[in-house]
Every structure is written in structure tokens, then in C-alpha cells.
C-alpha positions as CSV (number, residue, x, y, z in Angstrom):
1,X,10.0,64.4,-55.7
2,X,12.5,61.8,-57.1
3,X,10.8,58.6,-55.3
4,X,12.3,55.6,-57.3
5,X,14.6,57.7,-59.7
6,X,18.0,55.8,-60.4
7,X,21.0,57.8,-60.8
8,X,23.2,61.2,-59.5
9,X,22.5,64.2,-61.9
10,X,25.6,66.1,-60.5
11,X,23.8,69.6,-60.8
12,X,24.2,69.6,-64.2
13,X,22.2,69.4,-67.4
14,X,22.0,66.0,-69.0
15,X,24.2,67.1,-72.2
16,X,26.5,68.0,-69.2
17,X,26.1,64.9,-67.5
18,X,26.7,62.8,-70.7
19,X,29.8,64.8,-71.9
20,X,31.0,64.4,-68.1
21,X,30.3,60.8,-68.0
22,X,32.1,60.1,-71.4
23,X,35.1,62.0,-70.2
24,X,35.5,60.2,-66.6
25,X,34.6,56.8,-68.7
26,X,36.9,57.2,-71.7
27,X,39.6,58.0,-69.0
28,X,39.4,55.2,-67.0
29,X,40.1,52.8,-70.3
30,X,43.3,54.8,-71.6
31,X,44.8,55.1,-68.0
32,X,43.0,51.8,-66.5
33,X,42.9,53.8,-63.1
34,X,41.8,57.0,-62.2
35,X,41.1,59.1,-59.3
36,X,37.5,61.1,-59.1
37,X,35.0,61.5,-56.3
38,X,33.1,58.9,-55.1
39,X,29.5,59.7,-56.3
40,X,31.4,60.4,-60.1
41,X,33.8,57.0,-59.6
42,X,30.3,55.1,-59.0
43,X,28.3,56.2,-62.1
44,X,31.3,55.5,-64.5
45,X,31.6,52.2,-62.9
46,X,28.0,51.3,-64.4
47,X,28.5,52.6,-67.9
48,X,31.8,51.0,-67.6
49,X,30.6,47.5,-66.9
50,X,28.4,47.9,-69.7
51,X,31.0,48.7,-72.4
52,X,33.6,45.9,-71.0
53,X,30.8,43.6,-71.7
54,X,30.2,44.4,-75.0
55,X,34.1,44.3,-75.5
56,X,33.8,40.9,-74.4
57,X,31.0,40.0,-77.2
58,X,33.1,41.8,-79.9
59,X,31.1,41.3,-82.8
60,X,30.3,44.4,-85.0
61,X,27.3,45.6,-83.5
62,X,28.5,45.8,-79.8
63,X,31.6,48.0,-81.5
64,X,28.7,50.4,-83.0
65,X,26.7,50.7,-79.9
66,X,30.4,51.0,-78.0
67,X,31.2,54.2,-80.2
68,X,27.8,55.4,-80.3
69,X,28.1,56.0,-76.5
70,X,31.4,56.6,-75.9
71,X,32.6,58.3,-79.0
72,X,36.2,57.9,-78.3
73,X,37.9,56.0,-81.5
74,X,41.2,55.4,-79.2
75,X,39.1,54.3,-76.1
76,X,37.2,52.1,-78.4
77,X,40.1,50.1,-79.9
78,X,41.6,49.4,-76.7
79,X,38.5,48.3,-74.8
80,X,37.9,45.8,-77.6
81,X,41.8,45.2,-78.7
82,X,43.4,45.0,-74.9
83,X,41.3,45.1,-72.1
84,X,38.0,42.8,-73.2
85,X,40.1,40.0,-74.0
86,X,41.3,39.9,-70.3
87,X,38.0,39.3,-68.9
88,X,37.0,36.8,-71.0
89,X,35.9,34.3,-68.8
90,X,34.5,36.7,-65.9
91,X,31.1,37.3,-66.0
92,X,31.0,41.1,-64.4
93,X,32.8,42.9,-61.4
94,X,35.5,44.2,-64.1
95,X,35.8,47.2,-61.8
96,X,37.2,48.2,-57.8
97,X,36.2,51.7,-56.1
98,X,38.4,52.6,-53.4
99,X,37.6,54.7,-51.8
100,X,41.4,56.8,-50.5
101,X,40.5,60.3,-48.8
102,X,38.9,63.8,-48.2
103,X,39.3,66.5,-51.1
104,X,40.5,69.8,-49.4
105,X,38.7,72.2,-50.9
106,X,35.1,70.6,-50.3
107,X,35.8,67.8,-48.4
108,X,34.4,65.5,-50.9
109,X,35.2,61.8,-50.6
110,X,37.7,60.9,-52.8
111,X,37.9,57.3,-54.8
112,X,40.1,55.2,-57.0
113,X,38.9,53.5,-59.9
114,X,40.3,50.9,-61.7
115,X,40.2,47.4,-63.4
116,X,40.7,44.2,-61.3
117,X,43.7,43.0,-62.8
118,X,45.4,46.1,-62.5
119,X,48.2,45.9,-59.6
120,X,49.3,42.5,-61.4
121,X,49.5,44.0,-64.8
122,X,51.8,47.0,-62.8
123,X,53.7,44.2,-61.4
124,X,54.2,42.4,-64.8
125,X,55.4,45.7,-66.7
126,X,57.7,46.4,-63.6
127,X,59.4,43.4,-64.0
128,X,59.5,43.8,-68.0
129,X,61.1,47.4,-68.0
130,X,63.9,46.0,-64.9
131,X,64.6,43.3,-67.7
132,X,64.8,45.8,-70.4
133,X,67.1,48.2,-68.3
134,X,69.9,45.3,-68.0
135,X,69.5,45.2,-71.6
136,X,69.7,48.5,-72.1
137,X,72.5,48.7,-69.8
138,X,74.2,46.2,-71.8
139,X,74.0,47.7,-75.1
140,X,75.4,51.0,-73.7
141,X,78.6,49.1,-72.7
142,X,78.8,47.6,-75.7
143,X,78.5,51.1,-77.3
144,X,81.3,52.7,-75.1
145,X,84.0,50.1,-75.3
146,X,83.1,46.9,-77.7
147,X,86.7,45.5,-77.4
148,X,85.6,45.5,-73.1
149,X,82.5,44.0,-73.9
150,X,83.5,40.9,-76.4
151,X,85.9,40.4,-73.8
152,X,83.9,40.2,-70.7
153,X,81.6,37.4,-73.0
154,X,84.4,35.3,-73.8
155,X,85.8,35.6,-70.3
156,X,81.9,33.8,-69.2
């Protein structure tokens, strides 16, 4: 009987469960949003709470137990490098499950995962990269006709 037994076990061995874990977790920090099942999107929250905590502490020891159980170098650096930093002053609840809809094939309930902060970061770099396209759009003028362009800017 599993009276009291914490945790989903996915029907898989726990070397399977692990390497699945890692996978969903390491993920979810590259991408900072991801769409799994429900059960899967609530075990990686855990493990991912953890490691955004340790991100926060930063020192050298929290980096070793970090690799240790995630054993993703890229992951790693950008849990401690980027997204730590931005929780600084939050003490937990790094994470949001949304749940969105049924998967066809087995009707599994389907969830989103991702950090807090995430539809304002989206909003930020949508902002930046309509800046940089009138910049962009600039320099192609001036790279088509520069006698147009030096005149347009001593015409303002």
C-alpha cells in the first residue's frame, strides 16, 4: 500500500523518473515556460523551487548541489546568472501551473509552466525588438540611398 508516500512515480523506474525529471526541469530554465501534463508540470515545479532557491543563495556550494542534481552546465549558469537574481527578494512561489487543456490521444490534462515574471519579461523584449526594428529599418535606408538619408536628417 502507498499510505503516506509523497510523490507520482509515472510508471517508471526511478533512474527513469530522475532522467525524466531533469529533462522537464532543465527545460523549463532554458525556455522559462513549458508545456507538459499536469501530474509532470507539478513534480518539476518542486525540484524547481528548490534549485531557484539555491540560485538565490549563490555561493559555491549551492552551485555544486545545483549541478549535482540537475547536471545541465547551460541550465546551471542561467539559473544562477539570469533567473536567481530576479527573485531576489521573494521568498518562494517562483513558479505558475496553468492548467490549458485535454491531450487528444489520452485525454490527459494538459498544463503550462512557467516563472512569475514571465508575461512581463515577454512584454519587455517585445518592446525592445519593435525598438530595434526602427533601427534596423533605419540602417537599411541609410544602406540603400545615404545621400536620401543625410538628407531627410538635415531636413528634421
Amino acid at each position: 500500500m502507498r499510505h503516506k508516500k509523497a510523490g507520482r512515480h509515472f510508471g517508471r523506474t526511478a533512474n527513469q523518473r530522475k532522467a525524466l525529471l531533469r529533462a522537464i526541469v532543465s527545460t523549463l530554465i532554458l525556455h522559462e515556460r513549458i508545456e507538459t501534463t499536469l501530474a509532470r508540470a507539478k513534480e518539476a515545479r518542486a525540484m524547481t523551487e528548490k534549485l531557484v532557491t539555491m540560485g538565490i543563495k549563490g555561493d559555491l556550494n549551492s552551485r555544486r548541489v545545483a549541478l549535482a542534481g540537475l547536471a545541465s552546465k547551460p541550465a546551471i549558469t542561467k539559473l544562477f546568472a539570469e533567473i536567481a537574481p530576479r527573485f531576489q527578494g521573494r521568498n518562494g512561489g517562483y513558479l505558475r501551473i496553468v492548467q490549458t487543456r485535454r491531450r487528444m490521444g489520452d485525454s490527459a490534462p494538459m498544463a503550462v509552466i512557467e516563472f512569475v515574471d514571465y508575461e512581463s519579461r515577454k512584454q519587455e523584449a517585445g518592446k525592445q525588438s519593435e525598438q530595434e526594428k526602427g533601427k534596423r529599418a533605419e540602417q537599411e535606408k541609410e544602406k540603400k540611398s545615404p545621400k536620401k538619408a543625410k538628407e531627410e536628417k538635415q531636413d528634421k
